[in-house]
N, C-alpha and C positions, 0 to 999 in steps of 0.2 A: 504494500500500500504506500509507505513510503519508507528514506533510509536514510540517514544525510551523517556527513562527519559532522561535530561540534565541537570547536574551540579555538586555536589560533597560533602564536608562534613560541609556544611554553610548553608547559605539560598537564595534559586534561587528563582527567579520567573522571566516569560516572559511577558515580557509589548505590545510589537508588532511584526508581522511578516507580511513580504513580500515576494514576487517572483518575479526571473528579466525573462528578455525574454529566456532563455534555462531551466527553470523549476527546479534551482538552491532556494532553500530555506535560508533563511535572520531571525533570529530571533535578539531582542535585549530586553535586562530585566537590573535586577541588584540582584548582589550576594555579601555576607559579608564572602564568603569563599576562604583559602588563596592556596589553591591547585583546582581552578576551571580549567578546562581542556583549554590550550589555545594550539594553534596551529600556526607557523609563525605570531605571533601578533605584534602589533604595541606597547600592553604596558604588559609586560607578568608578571607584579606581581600586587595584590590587595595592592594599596595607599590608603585605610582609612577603615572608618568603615563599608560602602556601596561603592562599585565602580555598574557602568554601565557596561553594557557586551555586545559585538555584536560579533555573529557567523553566516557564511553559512555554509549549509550543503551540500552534494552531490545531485545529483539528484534523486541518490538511495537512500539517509535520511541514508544510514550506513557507510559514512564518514563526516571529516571534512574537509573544504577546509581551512579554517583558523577561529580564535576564538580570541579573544581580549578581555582584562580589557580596560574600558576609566573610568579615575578620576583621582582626586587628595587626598590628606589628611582628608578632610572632608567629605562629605554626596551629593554622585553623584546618579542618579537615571535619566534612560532613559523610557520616556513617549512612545515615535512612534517614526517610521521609513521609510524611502521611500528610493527606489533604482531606477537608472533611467535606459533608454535601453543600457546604456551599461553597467551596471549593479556595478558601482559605488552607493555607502552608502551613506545617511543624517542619522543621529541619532537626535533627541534634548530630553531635558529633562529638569533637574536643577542640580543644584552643591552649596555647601556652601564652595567649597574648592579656597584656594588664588590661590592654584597650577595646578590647573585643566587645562589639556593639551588642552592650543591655542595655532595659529601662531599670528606671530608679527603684521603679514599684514590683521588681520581679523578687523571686525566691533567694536569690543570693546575685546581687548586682556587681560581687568584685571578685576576684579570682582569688584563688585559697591555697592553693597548690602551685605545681612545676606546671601541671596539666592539668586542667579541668573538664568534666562533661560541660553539654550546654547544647539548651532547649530555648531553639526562635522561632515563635509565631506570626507570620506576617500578616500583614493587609491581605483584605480579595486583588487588589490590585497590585501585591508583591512591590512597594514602593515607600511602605513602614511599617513599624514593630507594632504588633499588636503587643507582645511579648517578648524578651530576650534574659534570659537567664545563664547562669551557669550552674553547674551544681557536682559539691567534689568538697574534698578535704583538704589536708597540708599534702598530702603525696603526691600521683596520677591517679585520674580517673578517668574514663572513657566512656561516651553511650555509644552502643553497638546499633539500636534498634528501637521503634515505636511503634504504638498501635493507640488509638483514641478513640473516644465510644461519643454515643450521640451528646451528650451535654458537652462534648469538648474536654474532659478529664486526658491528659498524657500520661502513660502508662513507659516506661522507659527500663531496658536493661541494658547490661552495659560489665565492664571491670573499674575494681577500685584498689589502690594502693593504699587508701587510706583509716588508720585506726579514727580518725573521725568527722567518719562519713559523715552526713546528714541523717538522721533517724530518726523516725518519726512510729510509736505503735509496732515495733520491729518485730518478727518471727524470731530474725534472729538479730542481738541489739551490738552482738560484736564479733569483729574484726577476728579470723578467729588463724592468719596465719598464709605463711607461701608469699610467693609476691602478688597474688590477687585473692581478693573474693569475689564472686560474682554480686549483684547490686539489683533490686526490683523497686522500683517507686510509680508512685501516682501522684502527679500534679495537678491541683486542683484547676478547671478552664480560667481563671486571671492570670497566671501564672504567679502568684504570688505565695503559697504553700503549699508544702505538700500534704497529701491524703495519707499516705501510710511510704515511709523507705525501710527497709531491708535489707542485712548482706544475707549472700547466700554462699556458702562455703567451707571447705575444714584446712586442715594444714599445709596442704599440698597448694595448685595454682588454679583457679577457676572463674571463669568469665561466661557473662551472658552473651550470644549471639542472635539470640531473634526473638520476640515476644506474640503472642495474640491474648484475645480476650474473646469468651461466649458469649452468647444471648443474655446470661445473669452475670457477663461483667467478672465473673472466674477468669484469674492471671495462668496462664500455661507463658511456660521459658523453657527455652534450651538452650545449650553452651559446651563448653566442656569444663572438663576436671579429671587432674593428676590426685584430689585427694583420696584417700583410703576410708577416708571418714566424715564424706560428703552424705549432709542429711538424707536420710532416707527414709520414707515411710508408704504403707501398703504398695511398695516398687516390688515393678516384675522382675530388677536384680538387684539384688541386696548388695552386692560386693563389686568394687574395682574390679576389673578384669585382666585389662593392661594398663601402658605406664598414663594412659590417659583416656577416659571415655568419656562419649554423649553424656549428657545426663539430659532428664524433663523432669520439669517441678508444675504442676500445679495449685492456685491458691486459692481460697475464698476471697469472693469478691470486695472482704475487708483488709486482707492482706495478714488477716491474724490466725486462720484456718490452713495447713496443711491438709490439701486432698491427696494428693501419692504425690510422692516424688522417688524418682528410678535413676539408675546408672543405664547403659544403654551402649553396650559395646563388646569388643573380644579380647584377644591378646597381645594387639597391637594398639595404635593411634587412634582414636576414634572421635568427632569431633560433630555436635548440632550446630547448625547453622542458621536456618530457618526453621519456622513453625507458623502450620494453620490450623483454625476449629471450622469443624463443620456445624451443622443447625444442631447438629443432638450431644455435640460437646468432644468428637472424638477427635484427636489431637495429629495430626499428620507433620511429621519432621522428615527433614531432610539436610546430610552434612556431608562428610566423609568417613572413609572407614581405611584402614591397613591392614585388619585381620582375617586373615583365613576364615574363622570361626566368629564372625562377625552375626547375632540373634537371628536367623532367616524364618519367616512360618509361610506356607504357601507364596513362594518366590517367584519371581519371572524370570531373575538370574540367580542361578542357587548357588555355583559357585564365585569366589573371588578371581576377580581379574590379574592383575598383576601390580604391585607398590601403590596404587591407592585409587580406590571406586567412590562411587559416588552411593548413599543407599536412601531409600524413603521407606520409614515405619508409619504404618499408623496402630494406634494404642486406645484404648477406653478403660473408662475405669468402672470399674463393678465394688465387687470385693476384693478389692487386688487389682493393678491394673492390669489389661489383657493386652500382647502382641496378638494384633490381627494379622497383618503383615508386614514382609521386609523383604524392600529388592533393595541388587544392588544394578548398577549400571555402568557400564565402562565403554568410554569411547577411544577412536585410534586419533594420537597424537599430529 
């Protein structure tokens, strides 16, 4: 339908894209180029050595409806994106920059760390902040991923360096080891607090990769984790397997309910990357794998390819959660 390059004489890449309800295209990356194409933007020059980029396109992909630098001085870099039905922008990502464009009245206005997460909300017309946030400790922190429900609430996971994260109502209220824990928050629609933050994680290294939410607003994450003694409860696997696996957490839509959380892997590398819910709650992930013996139930490819597949589970939870299934997929280089 259509195809086009985007960007200029630097270096681009797109991190995520979305569509709102008129079939209107959303990409968001980050470029180190000082003539990227912007169009009625909200910051129209490249502030540091990476900026964050967010553009929609036409519906016919052969215009721009508007295009924007977001950063400040230092090292911005946007992860994912979500736009809601009226087709208003979240971006999140990280920033090392002091200057990195928030508002006054957000959740954390100044930067805390080396590296901070950070949640911006634009205009319908992508040309200012409805919202701009950071959010993060004294260490690194990173948001990986978003997903936001009809009131506009942001739902964010991500890695944290930090022993003091933000936490609010916590599952888990601390930091508990390794050079990450993984991180779940909800920001309430001002952007000005959060609803419930969370780490999620044990000794070892762990980070969130992709979030969704149900029909009742229940948090499903994936990620991975090296730890041994990553929470786990009504999981279809109780135990590490290799030196790192998937994991899926699910939560009650308060953030204070553990429904299962599971390991999700073999004897090798294993890593969630994305995740979606269907109408009736069941969880479909999809990341990487290195193991031989990587969970398979009714497969389309039973065996492993070679040094590293792609695989898609999906899971429900009953009494215990249930592997429905698991392929894996491997294509030629």
């Amino acid at each position: 339908v259509y195809s086009t390059y985007w960007g200029s004489t630097g270096f681009e890449e797109g991190t995520a894209v979305t569509v709102d309800p008129a079939d209107n295209a959303y990409i968001a990356g980050n470029t180190s180029a000082p003539d990227f194409p912007t169009q009625t933007p909200f910051q129209a020059a490249l502030a540091g050595g990476m900026d964050a980029f967010m553009t929609k396109f036409s519906v016919a992909g052969n215009s721009i409806v508007y295009s924007t630098y977001l950063g400040g001085a230092g090292d911005d870099r946007a992860f994912d994106m979500e736009v809601a039905d009226d087709a208003a922008v979240f971006v999140v990502g990280s920033s090392t920059s002091a200057n990195f464009p928030t508002t006054s009245s957000s959740l954390q206005p100044a930067l805390a760390g080396g590296r901070d997460a950070f949640l911006t909300h634009f205009s319908l017309a992508g040309n200012t902040l409805l919202y701009s946030t950071y959010l993060g400790g004294s260490a690194d922190d990173e948001a990986f991923a978003i997903t936001i429900d009809a009131p506009m609430n942001a739902y964010l996971t991500g890695r944290t360096g930090s022993t003091n994260f933000p936490t609010v109502t916590p599952l888990q209220p601390f930091f508990r080891g390794g050079a990450n824990d993984a991180f779940i928050a909800k920001i309430n629609p001002p952007g000005t607090a959060l609803v419930f933050s969370t780490y999620l994680g044990g000794a070892g290294n762990d980070q969130g990769q992709g979030i969704a939410i149900d029909t009742a607003r229940n948090v499903f994450v994936t990620g991975g984790t090296s730890s041994n003694n990553f929470p786990t409860i009504n999981a279809f696997q109780t135990t590490l397997s290799g030196a790192a696996d998937a994991f899926v957490t699910k939560l009650s839509t308060s953030g204070l309910l553990p429904i299962y959380s599971t390991y999700l892997g073999g004897m090798a590398a294993d890593e969630g990357q994305a995740i979606g819910v269907d109408l009736i709650g069941s969880a479909y992930v999809t990341g990487f794998t290195e193991s031989l013996n990587f969970p398979t139930v009714s497969p389309f490819q039973a065996v492993f390819g070679a040094v590293r597949d792609a695989f898609i589970t999906k899971l429900i939870d009953g009494n215990g959660v249930d592997l429905i299934f698991a392929d894996g997929f491997e294509g030629s280089n």
